[in-house]
C-alpha positions as CSV (number, residue, x, y, z in Angstrom):
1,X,5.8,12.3,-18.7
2,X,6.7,15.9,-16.7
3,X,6.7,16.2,-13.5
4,X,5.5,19.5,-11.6
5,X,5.5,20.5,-8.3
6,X,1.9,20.4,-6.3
7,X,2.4,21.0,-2.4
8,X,5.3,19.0,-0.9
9,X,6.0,16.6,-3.9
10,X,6.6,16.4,-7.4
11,X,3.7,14.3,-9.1
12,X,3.9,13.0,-12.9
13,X,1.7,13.4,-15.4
14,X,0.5,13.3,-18.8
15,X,-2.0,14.7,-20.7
16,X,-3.6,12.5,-24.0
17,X,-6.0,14.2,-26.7
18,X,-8.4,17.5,-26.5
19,X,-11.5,18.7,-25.0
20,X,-12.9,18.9,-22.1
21,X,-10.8,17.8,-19.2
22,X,-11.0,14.3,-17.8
23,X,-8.7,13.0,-14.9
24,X,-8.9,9.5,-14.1
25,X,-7.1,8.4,-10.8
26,X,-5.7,5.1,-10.0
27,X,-6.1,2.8,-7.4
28,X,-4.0,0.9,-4.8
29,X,-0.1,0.6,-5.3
30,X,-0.2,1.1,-9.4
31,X,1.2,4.0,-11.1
32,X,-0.9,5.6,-14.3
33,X,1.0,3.0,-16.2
34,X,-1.8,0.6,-15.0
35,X,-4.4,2.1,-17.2
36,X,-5.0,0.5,-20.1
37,X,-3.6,1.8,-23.0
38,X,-6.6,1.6,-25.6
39,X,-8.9,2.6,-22.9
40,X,-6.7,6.0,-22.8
41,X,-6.6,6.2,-26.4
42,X,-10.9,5.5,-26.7
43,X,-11.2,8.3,-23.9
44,X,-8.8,11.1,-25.8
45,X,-10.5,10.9,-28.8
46,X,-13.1,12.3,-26.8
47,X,-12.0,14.4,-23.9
48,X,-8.6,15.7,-22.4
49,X,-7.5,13.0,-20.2
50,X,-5.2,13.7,-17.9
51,X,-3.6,10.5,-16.0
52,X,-0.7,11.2,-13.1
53,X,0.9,8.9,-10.3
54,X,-0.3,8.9,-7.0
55,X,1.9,9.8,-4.8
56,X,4.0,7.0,-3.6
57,X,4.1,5.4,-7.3
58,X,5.7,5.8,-10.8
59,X,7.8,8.7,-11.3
60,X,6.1,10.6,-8.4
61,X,7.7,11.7,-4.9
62,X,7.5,8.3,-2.4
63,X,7.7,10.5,0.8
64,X,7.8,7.2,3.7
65,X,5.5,9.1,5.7
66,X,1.6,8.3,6.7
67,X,-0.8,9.0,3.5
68,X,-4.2,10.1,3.9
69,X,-7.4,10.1,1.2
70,X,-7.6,13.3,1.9
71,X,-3.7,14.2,0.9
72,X,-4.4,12.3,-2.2
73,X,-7.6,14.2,-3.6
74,X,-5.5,17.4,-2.4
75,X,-2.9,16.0,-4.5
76,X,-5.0,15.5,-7.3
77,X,-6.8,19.5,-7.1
78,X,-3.2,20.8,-6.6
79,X,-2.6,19.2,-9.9
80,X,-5.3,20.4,-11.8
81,X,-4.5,24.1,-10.1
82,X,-1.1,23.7,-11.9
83,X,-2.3,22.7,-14.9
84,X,-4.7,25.6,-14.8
85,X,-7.7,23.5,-15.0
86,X,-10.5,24.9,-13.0
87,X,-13.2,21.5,-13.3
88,X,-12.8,18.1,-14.5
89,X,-14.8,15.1,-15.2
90,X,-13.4,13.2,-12.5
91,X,-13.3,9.1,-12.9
92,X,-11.2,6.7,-10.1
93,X,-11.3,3.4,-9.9
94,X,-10.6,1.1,-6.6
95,X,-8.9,3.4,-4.0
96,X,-8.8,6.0,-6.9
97,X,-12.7,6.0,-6.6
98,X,-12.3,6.3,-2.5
99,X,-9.7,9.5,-3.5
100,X,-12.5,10.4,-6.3
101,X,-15.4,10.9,-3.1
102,X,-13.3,13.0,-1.2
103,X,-12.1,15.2,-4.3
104,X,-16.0,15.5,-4.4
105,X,-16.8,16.5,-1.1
106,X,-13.9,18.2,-0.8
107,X,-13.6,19.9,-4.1
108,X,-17.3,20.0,-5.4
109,X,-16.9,23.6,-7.8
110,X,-14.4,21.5,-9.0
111,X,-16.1,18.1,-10.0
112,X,-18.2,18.7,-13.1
113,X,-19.3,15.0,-12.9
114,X,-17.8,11.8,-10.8
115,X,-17.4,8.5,-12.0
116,X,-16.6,6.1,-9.2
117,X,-15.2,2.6,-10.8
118,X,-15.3,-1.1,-9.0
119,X,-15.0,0.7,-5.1
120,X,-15.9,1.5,-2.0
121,X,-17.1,3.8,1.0
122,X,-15.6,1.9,3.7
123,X,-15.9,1.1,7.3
124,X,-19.2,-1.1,8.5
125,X,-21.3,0.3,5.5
126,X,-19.3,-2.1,3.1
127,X,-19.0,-5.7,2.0
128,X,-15.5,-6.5,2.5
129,X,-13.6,-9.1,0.3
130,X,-13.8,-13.0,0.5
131,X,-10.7,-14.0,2.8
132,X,-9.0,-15.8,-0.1
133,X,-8.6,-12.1,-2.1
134,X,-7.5,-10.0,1.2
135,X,-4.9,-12.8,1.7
136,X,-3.6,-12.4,-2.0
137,X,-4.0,-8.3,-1.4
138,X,-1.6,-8.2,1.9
139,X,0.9,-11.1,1.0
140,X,4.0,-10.0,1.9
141,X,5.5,-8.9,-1.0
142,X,9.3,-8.8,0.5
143,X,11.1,-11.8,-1.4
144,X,8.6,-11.7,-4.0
145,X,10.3,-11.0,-7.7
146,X,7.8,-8.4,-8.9
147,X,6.8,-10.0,-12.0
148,X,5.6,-12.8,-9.9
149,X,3.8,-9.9,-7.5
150,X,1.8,-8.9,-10.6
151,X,0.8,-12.7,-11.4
152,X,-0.6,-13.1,-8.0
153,X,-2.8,-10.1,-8.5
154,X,-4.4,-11.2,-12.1
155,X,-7.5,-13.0,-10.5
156,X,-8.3,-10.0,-7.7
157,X,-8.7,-8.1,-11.3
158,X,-9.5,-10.4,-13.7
159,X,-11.8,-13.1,-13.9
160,X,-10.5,-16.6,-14.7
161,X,-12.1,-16.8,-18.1
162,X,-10.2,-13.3,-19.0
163,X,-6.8,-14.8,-17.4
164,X,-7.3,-18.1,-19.5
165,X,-7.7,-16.1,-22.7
166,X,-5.5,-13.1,-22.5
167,X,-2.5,-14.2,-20.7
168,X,-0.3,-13.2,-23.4
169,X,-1.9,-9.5,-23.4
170,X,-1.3,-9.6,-19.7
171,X,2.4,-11.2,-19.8
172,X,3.4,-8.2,-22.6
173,X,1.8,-5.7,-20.1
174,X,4.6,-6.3,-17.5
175,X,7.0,-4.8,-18.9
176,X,5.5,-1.5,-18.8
177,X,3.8,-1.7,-14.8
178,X,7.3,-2.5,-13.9
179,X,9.3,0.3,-15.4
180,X,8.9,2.2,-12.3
181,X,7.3,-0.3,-9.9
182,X,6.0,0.6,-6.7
183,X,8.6,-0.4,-3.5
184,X,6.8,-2.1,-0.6
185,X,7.1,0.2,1.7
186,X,5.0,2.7,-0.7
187,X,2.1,0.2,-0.9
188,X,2.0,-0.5,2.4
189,X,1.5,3.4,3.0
190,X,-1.3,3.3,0.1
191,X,-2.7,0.8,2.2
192,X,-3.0,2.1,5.4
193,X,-4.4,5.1,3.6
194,X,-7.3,3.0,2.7
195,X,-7.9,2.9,5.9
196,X,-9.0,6.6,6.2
197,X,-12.1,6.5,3.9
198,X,-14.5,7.9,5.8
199,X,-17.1,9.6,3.0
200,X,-20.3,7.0,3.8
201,X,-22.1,9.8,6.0
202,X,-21.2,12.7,3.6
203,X,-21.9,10.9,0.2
204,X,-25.4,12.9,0.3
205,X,-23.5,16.1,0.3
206,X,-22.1,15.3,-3.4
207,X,-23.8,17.4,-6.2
208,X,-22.1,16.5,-9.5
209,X,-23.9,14.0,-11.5
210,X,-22.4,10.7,-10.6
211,X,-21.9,7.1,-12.0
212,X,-21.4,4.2,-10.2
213,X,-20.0,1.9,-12.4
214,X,-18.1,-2.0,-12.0
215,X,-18.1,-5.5,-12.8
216,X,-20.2,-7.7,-11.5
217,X,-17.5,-10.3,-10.7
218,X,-15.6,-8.5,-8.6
219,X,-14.0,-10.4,-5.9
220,X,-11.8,-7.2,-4.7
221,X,-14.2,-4.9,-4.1
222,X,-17.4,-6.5,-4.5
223,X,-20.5,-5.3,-6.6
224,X,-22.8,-4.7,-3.5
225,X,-20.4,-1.8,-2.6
226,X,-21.4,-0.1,-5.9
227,X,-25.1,0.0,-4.4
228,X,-24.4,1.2,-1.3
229,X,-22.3,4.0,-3.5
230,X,-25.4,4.4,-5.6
231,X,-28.0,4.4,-2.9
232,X,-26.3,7.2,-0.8
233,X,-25.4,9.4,-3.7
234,X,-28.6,11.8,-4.5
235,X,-29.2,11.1,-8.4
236,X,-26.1,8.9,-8.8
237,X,-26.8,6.2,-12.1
238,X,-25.8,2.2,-11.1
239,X,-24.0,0.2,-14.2
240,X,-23.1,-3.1,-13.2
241,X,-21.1,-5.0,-16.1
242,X,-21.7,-8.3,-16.2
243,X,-19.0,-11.0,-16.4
244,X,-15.8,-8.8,-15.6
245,X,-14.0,-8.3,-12.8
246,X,-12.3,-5.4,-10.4
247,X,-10.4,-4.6,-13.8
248,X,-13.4,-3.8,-16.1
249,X,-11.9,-0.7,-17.4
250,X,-9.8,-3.1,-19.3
251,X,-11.8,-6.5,-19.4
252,X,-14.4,-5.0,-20.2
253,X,-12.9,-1.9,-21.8
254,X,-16.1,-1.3,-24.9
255,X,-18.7,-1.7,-22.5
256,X,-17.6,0.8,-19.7
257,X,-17.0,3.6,-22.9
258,X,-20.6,3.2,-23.6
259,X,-21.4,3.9,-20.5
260,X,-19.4,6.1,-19.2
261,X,-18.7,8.9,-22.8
262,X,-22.9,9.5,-22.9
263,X,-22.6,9.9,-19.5
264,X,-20.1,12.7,-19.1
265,X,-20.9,14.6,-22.1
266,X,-24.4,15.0,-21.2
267,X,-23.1,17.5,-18.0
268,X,-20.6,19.8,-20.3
269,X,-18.7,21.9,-18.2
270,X,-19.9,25.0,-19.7
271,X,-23.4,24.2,-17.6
């Protein structure tokens, strides 16, 4: 993957198939290594997806400074800038969908359509998580090998069924999240950029044509937050995938594609 430079860091990136430009943005303390390969290799054959690390993960810049979700959908525009892409299809899942809203609203000419995976808006118009997944989210992670870090995580993304069945796809998957894991002190500034979502009261500001799109056993960010999304979002399409998890970009990988490839080609960028 290169690397180039956008504002004070150096962000990676790579860029997967042709036509029109899609960049997907990942969520909370997982590089662009998280995405699943055959759901990057289902999307190229139809668009130009771009996939990068947030700053703070990967091969990008960790600066141990406070991040913002506003510096991250800068981030993200400064990247497309450099890559001379003037609009996107933009899709984020999990914090990636919160950094998706505020490239939106802060980017709009930009956004030829937004696709907001298994997330939130934030604040006191959200359902938070049950206590048992928040407690698995902010376990220390100090003293923690990091294959056993991405073991504790499997049921906030995966429902139990999926876990019983594909442990060995999830065991071989290690290997690869771990090649340039994230250090603590990087999630823990992801984290407390979370906490800076505040899009709820603008969310009727956004213009591109929007999907709302997650599994409806979602015990990270639950399914009700996907309605709110929906409901504030003028025009915005609700897909709620039944019997998958946070991760249903992966468990339920066929299912999202249907979705989500009629969706975006029907708002071409040349309109």
């Amino acid at each position: 993957m290169p690397k180039i430079q956008v504002g004070d860091i150096n962000l990676n990136y790579d860029l997967h198939g042709a036509g029109e430009p899609l960049l997907m943005i990942m969520g909370l303390g997982a590089s662009s290594a998280a995405w699943d390969p055959e759901l990057v290799n289902d999307l190229a054959r139809k668009f130009r997806v771009i996939t990068f690390d947030n700053r703070g993960t990967g091969q990008s810049d960790k600066p141990d400074a406070p991040y913002s979700i506003e510096m991250f959908a800068d981030d993200a525009a400064g990247l497309l800038d450099k890559l001379d892409i003037p609009r996107a299809h933009i899709f984020g899942v999990s914090m990636g969908g919160m950094i998706a809203q505020e490239f939106a609203l802060r980017h709009p000419a930009r956004t030829a359509t937004l696709t907001l995976g298994c997330t939130t808006a934030g604040g006191t118009h959200s359902v938070p998580p049950p206590p048992e997944s928040l407690k698995i989210l902010t376990a220390p992670r100090e003293g923690v090998s990091p294959e056993d870090v991405i073991r504790r995580g499997w049921p906030l993304g995966y429902t139990a069924k999926y876990i019983a069945q594909h442990r060995d796809l999830l065991e071989a998957a290690i290997p690869r999240l771990l090649k340039f894991p994230t250090p603590p002190y990087a999630f823990q500034r992801q984290l407390e950029g979370t906490y800076t979502l505040k899009t709820y009261d603008r969310l009727p500001q956004i213009k591109a044509p929007t999907l709302v799109i997650t599994g409806a056993e979602d015990v990270l960010i639950p399914a009700k937050n996907s309605e709110i999304l929906a409901a504030q979002i003028p025009g915005a399409k609700l897909h709620i995938i039944p019997g998958v998890g946070h991760a249903f970009m992966g468990e339920g990988r066929d299912a999202f594609v249907e979705v989500f490839v009629p969706f975006a080609k029907s708002h071409p960028l040349t309109t």
